[in-house]
C-alpha positions as CSV (number, residue, x, y, z in Angstrom):
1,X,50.3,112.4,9.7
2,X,50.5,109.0,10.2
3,X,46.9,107.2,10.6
4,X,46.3,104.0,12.4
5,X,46.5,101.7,8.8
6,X,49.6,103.0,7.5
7,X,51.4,102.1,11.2
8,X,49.0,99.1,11.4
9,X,50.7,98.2,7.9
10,X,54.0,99.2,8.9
11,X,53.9,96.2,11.4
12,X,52.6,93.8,9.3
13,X,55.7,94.1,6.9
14,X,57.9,94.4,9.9
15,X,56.6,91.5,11.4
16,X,56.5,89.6,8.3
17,X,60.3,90.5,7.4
18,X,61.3,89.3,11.1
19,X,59.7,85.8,9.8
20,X,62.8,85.6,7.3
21,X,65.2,85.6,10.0
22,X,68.5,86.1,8.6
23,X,67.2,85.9,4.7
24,X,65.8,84.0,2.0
25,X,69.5,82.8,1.0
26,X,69.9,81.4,4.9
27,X,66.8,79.3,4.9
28,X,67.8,77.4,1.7
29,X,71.2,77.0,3.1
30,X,69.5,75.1,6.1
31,X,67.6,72.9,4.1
32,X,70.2,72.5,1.8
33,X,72.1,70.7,4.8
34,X,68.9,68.4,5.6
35,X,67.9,70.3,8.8
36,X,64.7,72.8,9.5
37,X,64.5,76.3,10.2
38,X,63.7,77.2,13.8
39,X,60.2,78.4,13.1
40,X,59.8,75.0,11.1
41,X,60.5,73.1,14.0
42,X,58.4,75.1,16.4
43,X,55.5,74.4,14.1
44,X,56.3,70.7,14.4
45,X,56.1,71.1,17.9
46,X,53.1,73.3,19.0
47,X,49.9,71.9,18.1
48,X,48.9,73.8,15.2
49,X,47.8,77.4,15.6
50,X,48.7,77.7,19.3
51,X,52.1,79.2,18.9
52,X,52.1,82.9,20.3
53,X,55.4,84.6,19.7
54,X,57.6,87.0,21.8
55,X,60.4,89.1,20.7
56,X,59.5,89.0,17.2
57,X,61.0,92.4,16.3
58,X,64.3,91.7,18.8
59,X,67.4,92.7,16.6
60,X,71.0,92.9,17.8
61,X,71.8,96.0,19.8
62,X,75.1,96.1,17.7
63,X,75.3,98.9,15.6
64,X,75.1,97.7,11.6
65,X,73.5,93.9,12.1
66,X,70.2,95.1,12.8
67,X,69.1,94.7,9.2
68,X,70.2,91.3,8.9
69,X,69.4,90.1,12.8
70,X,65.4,89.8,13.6
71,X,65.4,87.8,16.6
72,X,68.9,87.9,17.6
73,X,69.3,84.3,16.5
74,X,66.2,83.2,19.0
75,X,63.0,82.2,18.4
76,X,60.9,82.7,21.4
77,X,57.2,82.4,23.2
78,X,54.2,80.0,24.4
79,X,52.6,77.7,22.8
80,X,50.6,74.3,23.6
81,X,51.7,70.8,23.4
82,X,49.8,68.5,23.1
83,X,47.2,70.8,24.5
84,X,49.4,71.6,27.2
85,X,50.7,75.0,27.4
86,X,54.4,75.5,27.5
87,X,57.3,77.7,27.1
88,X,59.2,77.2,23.6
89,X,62.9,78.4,22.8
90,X,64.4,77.6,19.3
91,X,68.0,78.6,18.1
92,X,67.8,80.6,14.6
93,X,70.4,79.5,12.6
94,X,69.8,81.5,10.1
95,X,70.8,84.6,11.9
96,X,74.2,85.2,12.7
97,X,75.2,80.9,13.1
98,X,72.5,81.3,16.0
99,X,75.2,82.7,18.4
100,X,73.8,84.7,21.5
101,X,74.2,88.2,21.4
102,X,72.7,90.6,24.3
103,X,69.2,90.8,23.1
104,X,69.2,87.2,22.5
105,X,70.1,86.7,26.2
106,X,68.3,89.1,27.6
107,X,65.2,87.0,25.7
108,X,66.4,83.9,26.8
109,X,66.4,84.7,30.4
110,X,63.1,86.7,30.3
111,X,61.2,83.7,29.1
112,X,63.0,81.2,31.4
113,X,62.0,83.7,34.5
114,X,58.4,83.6,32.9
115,X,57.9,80.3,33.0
116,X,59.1,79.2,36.3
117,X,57.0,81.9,37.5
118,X,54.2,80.6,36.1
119,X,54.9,77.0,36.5
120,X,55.3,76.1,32.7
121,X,57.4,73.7,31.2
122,X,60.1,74.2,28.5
123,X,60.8,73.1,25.8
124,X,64.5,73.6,24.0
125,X,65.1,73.3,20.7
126,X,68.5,74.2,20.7
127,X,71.2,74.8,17.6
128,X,74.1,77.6,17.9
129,X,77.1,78.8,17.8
130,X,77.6,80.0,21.4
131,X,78.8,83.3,22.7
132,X,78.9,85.7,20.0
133,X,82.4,87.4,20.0
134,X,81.7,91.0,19.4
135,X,78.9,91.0,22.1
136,X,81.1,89.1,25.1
137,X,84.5,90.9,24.3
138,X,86.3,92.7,26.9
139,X,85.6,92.9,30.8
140,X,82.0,94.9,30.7
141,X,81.3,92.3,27.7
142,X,81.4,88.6,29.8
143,X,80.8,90.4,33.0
144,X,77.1,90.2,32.5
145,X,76.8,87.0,30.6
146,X,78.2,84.2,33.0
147,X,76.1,81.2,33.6
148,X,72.4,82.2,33.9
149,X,71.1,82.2,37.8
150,X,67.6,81.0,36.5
151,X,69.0,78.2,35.0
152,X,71.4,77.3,37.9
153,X,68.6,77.4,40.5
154,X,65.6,76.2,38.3
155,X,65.7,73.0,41.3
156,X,63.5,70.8,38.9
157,X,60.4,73.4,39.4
158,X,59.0,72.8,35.6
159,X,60.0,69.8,33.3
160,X,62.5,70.7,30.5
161,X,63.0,68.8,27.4
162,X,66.0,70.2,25.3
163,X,66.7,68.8,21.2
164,X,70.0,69.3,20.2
165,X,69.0,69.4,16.3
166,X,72.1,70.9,15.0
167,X,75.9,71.6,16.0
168,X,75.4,73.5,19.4
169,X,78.4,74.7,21.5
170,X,78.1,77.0,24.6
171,X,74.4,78.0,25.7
172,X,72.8,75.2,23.6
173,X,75.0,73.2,25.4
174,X,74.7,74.5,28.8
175,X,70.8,74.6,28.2
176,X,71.0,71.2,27.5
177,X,72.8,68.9,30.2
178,X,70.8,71.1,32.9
179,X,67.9,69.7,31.4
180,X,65.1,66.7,32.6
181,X,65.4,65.1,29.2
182,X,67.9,65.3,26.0
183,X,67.4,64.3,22.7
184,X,70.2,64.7,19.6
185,X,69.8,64.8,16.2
186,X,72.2,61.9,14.6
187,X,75.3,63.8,12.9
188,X,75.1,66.8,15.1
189,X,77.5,68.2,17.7
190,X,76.6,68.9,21.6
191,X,80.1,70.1,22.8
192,X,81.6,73.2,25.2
193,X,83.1,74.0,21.7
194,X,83.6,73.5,18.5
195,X,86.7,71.7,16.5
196,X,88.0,75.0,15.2
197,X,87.8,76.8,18.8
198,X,89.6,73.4,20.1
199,X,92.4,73.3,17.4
200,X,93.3,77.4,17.9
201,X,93.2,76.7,21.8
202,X,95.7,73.5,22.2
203,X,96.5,72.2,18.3
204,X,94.0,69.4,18.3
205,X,92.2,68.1,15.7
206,X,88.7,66.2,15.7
207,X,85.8,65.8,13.8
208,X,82.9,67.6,15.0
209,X,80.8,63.9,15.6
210,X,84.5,62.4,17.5
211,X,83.9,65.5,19.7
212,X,80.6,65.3,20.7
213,X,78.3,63.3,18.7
214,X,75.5,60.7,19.6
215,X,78.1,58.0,19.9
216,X,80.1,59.8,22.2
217,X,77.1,60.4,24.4
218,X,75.6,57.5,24.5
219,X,79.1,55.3,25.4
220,X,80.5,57.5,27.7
221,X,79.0,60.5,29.0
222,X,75.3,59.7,29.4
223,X,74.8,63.6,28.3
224,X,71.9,62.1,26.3
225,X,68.9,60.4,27.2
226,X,67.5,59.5,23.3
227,X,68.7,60.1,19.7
228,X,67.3,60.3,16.3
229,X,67.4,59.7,13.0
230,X,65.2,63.0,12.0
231,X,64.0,65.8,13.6
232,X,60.6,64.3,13.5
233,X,62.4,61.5,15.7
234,X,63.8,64.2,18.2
235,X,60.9,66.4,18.2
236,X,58.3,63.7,18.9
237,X,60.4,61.7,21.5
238,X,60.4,65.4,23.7
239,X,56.3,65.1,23.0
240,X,56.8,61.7,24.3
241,X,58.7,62.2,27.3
242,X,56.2,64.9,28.3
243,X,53.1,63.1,28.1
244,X,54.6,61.4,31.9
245,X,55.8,64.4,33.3
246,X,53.5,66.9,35.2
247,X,52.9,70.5,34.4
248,X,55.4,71.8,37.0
249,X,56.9,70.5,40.5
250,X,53.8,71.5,42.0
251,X,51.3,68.4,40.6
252,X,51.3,65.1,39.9
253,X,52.0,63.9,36.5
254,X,47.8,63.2,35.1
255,X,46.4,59.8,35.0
256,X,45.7,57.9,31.7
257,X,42.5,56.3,30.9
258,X,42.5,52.5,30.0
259,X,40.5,49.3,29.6
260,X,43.7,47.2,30.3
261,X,42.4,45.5,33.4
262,X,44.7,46.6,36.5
263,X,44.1,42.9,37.8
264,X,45.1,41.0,34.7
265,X,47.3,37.8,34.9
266,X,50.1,37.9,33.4
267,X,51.2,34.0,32.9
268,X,53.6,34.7,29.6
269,X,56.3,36.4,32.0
270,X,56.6,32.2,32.9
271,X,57.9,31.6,29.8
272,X,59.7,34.9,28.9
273,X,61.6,34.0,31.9
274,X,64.1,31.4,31.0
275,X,64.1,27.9,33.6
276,X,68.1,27.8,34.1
277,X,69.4,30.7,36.3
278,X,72.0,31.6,34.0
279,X,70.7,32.2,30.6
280,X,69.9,35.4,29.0
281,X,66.2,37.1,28.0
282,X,65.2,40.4,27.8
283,X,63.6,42.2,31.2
284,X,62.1,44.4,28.7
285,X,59.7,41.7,27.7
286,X,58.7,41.3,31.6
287,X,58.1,45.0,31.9
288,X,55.8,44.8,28.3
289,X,53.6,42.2,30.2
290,X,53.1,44.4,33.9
291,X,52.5,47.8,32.7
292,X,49.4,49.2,30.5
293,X,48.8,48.5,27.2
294,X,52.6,47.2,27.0
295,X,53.6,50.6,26.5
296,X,56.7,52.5,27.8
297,X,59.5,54.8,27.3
298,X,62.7,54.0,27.6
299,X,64.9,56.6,29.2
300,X,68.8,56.7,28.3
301,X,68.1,53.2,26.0
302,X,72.0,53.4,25.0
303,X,73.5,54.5,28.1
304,X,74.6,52.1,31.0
305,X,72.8,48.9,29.4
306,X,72.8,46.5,32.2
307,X,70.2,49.0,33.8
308,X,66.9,49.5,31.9
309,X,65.1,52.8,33.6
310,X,61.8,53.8,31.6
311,X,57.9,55.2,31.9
312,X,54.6,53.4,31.9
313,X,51.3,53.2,33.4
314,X,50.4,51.2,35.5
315,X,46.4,51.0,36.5
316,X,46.8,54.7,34.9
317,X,49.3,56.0,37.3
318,X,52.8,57.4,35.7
319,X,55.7,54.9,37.3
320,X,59.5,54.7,37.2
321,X,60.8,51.5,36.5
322,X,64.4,50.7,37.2
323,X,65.1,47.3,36.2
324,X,68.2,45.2,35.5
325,X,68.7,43.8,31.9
326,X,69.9,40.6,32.1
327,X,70.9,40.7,28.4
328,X,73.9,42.9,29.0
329,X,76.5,42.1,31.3
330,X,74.1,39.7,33.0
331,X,72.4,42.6,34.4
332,X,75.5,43.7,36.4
333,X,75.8,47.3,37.1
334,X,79.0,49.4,35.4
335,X,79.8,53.0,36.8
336,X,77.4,54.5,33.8
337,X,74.6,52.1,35.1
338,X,75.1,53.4,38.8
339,X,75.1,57.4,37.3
340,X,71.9,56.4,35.1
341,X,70.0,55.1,37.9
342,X,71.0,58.1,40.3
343,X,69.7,60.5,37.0
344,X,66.5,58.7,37.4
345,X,65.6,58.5,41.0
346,X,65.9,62.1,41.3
347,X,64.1,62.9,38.2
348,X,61.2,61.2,39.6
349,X,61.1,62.0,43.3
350,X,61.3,65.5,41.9
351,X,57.8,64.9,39.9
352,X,56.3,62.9,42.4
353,X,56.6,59.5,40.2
354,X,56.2,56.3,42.1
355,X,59.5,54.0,41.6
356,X,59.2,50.2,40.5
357,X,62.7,47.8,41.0
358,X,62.9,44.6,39.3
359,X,65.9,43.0,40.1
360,X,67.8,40.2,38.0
361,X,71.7,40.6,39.1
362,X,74.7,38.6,40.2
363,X,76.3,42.0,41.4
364,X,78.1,45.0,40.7
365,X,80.7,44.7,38.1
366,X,84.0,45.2,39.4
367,X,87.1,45.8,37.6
368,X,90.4,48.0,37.5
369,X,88.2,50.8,34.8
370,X,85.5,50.6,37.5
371,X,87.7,51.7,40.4
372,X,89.1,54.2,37.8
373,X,85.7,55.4,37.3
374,X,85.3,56.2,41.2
375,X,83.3,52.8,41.4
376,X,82.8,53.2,45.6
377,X,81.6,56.8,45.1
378,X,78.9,56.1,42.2
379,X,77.5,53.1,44.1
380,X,77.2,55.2,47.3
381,X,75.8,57.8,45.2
382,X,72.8,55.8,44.1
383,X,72.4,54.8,47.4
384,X,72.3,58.4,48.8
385,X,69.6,59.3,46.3
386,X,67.7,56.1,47.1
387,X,67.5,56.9,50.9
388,X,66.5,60.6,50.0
389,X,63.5,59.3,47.6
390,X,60.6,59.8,49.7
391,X,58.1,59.1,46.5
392,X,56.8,55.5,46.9
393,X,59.2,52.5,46.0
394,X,58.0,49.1,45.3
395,X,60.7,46.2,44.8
396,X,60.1,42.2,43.6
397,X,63.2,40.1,43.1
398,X,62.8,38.7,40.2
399,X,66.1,36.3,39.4
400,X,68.9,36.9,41.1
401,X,70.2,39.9,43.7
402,X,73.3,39.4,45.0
403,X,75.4,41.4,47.5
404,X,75.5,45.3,47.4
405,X,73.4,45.1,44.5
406,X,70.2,43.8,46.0
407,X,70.3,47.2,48.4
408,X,71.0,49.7,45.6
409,X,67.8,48.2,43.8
410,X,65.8,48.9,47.0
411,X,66.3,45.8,48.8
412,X,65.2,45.5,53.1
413,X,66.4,48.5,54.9
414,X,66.8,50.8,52.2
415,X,63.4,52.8,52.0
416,X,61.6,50.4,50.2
417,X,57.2,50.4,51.0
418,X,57.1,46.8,49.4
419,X,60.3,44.2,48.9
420,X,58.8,40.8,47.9
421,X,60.8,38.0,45.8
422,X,59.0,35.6,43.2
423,X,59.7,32.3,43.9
424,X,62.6,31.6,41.3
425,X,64.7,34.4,43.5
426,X,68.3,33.9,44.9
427,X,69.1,36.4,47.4
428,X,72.7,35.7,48.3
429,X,75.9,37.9,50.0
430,X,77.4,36.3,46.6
431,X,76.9,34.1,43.9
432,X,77.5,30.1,44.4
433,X,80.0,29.5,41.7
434,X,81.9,32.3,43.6
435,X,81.3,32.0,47.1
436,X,82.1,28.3,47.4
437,X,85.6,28.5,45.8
438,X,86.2,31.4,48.2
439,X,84.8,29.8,51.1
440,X,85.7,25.9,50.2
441,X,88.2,26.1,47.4
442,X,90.8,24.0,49.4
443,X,88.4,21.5,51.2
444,X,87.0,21.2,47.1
445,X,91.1,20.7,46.0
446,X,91.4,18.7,48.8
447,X,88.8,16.0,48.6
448,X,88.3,12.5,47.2
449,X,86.0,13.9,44.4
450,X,86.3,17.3,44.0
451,X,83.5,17.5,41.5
452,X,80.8,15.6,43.1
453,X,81.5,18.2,46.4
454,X,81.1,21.3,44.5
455,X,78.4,19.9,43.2
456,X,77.1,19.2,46.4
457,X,77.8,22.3,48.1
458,X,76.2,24.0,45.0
459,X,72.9,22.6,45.9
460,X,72.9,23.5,49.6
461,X,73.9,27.1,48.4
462,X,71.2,27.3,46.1
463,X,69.1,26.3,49.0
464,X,70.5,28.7,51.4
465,X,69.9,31.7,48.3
466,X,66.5,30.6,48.6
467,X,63.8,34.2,49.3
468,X,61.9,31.7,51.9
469,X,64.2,32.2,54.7
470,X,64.1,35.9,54.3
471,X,60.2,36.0,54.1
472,X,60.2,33.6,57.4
473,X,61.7,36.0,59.0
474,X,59.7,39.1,57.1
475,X,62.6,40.2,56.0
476,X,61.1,40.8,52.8
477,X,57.2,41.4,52.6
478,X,55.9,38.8,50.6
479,X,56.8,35.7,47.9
480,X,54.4,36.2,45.2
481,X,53.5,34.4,42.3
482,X,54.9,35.9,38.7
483,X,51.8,35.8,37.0
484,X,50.3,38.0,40.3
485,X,53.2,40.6,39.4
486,X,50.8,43.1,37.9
487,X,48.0,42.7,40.3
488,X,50.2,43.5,43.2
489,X,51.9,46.3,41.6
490,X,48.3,47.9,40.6
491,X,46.6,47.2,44.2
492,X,49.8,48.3,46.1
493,X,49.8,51.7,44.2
494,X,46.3,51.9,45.3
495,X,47.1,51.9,48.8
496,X,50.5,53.9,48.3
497,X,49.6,56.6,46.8
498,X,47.4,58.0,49.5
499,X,47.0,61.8,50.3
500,X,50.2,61.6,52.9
501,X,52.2,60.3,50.2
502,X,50.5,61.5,46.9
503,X,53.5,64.1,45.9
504,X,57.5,63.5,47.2
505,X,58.9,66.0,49.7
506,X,61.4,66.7,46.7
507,X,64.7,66.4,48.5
508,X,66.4,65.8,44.9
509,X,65.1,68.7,43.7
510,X,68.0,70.6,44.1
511,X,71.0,67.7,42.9
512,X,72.3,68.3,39.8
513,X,70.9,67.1,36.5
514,X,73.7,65.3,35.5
515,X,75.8,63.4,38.2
């Protein structure tokens, strides 16, 4: 008869096996290739000791892998962050290339239900082969393992931070563009599939970085919002982004004590900000002055860089800031810039995160590619989100704002609490260069001196650009002086965020992540 050691013991050595994963001779073949285990990772994760797992003795239900398939190629459980606590899924590459089988999926969605349910956030850190072929074969085989409802109707309830730390194709994948925040590993793959399933379905050939690497992220798909050089990199930017989110949809993202004085002059943005309307400085140098302690977090850094959107504090309170970056395509606004800011808006109105607009640009940039690119639709798109935003939105004109532009960076009329102007603003339908050929180009051709005209005509645009005719007629709130910039933002937060308007209705809740 068994006694209560000898089963007690039995667990112990089943439990311990299960921490092999797929063997000894797998874990050295992941470090041979540079890259953690998926318990390694979670321990770089969870603060130390916290880490409570579920599903440890989970083995494939196909007959003649159990031996070799603890976990089913999924690491899975609670843990706390930061000392937070949170939901944690790794990807086991060490068993079976980390593809999902039916107990992994049935693990998957089990945890996922468990933490919406209990309003905790997850974190992903994701590596895999996808599907796994002898488990989705044949009608009764995919008919249960289409695209997972909990996943599809999660509306933005908890933050989820996904790390692509290795090649991941299918769920990893899926897992990760439905995500509030994406980090990949440099060198690693985050595609539908990968080159070999793409070459046997329609001959071509690609590297496994041309097909979905960093690069190819962050210059055209904006499927990423950060990337590292490490895992340390990845894993500690998803511990980053979290420190601004809330625990769930249901709060507000916590305040953060400082002694940086919430009424503090800032007099350096004077000379950050350069005297001649058209040369170029970094906005990000503005935004270091405004916020707390100068410290932020840049969201999508290498995606759409004419738009800058990012996290700070300001007087403690979590913000969005969407600014334009002069120091890229004068702060003009591409197609990726108008998808980036969309991405934003709603993943702040959906946490109840106040929304900051600096503005410094001549316009939207228009081109033949742009209209490719649905142009029309992506600006309108913004727009859309920006009118459904009901979390508060503060906007100072800092440069220049010209035409459809100054309304998609919250400009009169377009929801906007606060819209004031610094004094070195031009608010224009267009810029002068452009505007005066289009309106005067043959009286300028036609005329005596042609050069001392423009010139003249320049100045009376400039005048006309001016933000004091739009304050005379309170179009805008206020003209405020730069060095005031962080004062006002700190006292109007104070009034803003009052109990009527302390959390967003969360209308964007429900748009996709990923427009």
């Amino acid at each position: 008869m068994e006694t209560l050691k000898s089963l007690t013991n039995e667990l112990t050595e089943r439990k311990e096996k299960a921490k092999l994963g797929g063997g000894p001779a797998k874990i050295e073949e992941q470090h041979r290739k540079g890259l953690l285990t998926a318990r390694e990772r979670i321990a770089k994760l969870v603060d130390s000791g916290t880490f409570q797992e579920l599903g440890a003795l989970n083995v494939s239900d196909i007959s003649g892998v159990d031996k070799a398939s603890y976990g089913d190629g999924l690491i899975a459980g609670l843990g706390k962050v930061n000392g937070r606590p949170a939901v944690i899924q790794a990807g086991d590459k060490t068993v079976l290339a980390g593809t999902e089988g039916n107990v992994h999926i049935r693990k998957s969605k089990k945890i996922h239900e468990f933490a919406i349910k209990n309003g905790l956030p997850m974190f992903l850190l994701n590596e895999g082969g996808g599907l796994r072929m002898p488990d989705g074969m044949g009608s009764d085989g995919i008919s249960d393992k289409l695209f997972p409802r909990e996943m599809l109707t999660q509306h933005r309830q908890i933050p989820t931070m996904s790390a692509i730390l290795g090649d991941s194709f299918g769920g990893p994948t899926w897992m990760a563009v439905s995500s509030d925040f994406v980090t990949q590993l440099q060198g690693t793959c985050m595609a539908i599939a990968g080159p070999r399933m793409l070459e046997l379905a329609n001959g071509q050939k690609t590297t496994p970085e041309e097909l979905g690497g960093v690069d190819i992220h962050n210059k055209y798909t904006g499927q990423i919002d950060h990337d590292g050089a490490n895992e340390d990199e990845c894993i500690e930017a998803q511990k980053a982004f979290f420190d601004y989110m809330p625990q769930n949809a249901n709060e507000r993202p916590a305040m953060k004590v400082t002694t940086d004085d919430p009424y503090r002059l800032v007099s350096k943005v004077n000379s950050i900000l350069p005297e001649q309307s058209n040369r170029v400085y970094d906005m990000n140098r503005i935004i270091e002055q405004i916020v707390d302690d100068g410290s932020t977090f840049e969201y999508q850094r290498k995606f759409g860089k004419g738009l800058i959107t990012l996290f700070a504090h300001i007087n403690g309170h979590v913000v969005g800031i969407i600014a334009s970056q002069p120091k890229y395509f004068a702060g003009a606004a591409g197609p990726q810039e108008c998808q980036k800011a969309t991405e934003f808006i709603c993943l702040c109105d959906s946490y109840h995160i106040p929304l900051i607009f600096l503005h410094d640009t001549p316009g939207f940039r228009i081109s033949s590619e742009a209209e490719k690119a649905k142009m029309p639709t992506k600006i309108m798109v913004w727009n859309q989100a920006l009118a459904l935003a009901t979390v508060p939105k503060i906007s100072i004109v800092i440069r220049k704002s010209i035409g459809a532009a100054y309304g998609n960076m919250c400009g009169p009329g377009m929801g906007g609490d606060l819209v004031v102007a610094w004094p070195t603003a031009e608010i224009n339908f267009t810029g002068p260069e452009v505007g005066i050929n289009v309106v005067y180009g043959r009286q300028i051709a036609q005329s005596e001196n042609p050069e001392e005209m423009r010139q003249q005509l320049l100045q009376n645009w400039s005048f006309d650009s001016s933000p004091y005719k739009a304050a005379a007629k309170h179009l805008i709130d206020d003209i405020i002086k730069p060095e005031d910039t962080r004062k006002f933002l700190s006292q109007s937060l104070e009034f803003l965020l009052t109990s009527k308007k302390e959390k967003s209705e969360r209308l964007l809740a429900t748009w996709p992540t990923g427009i």
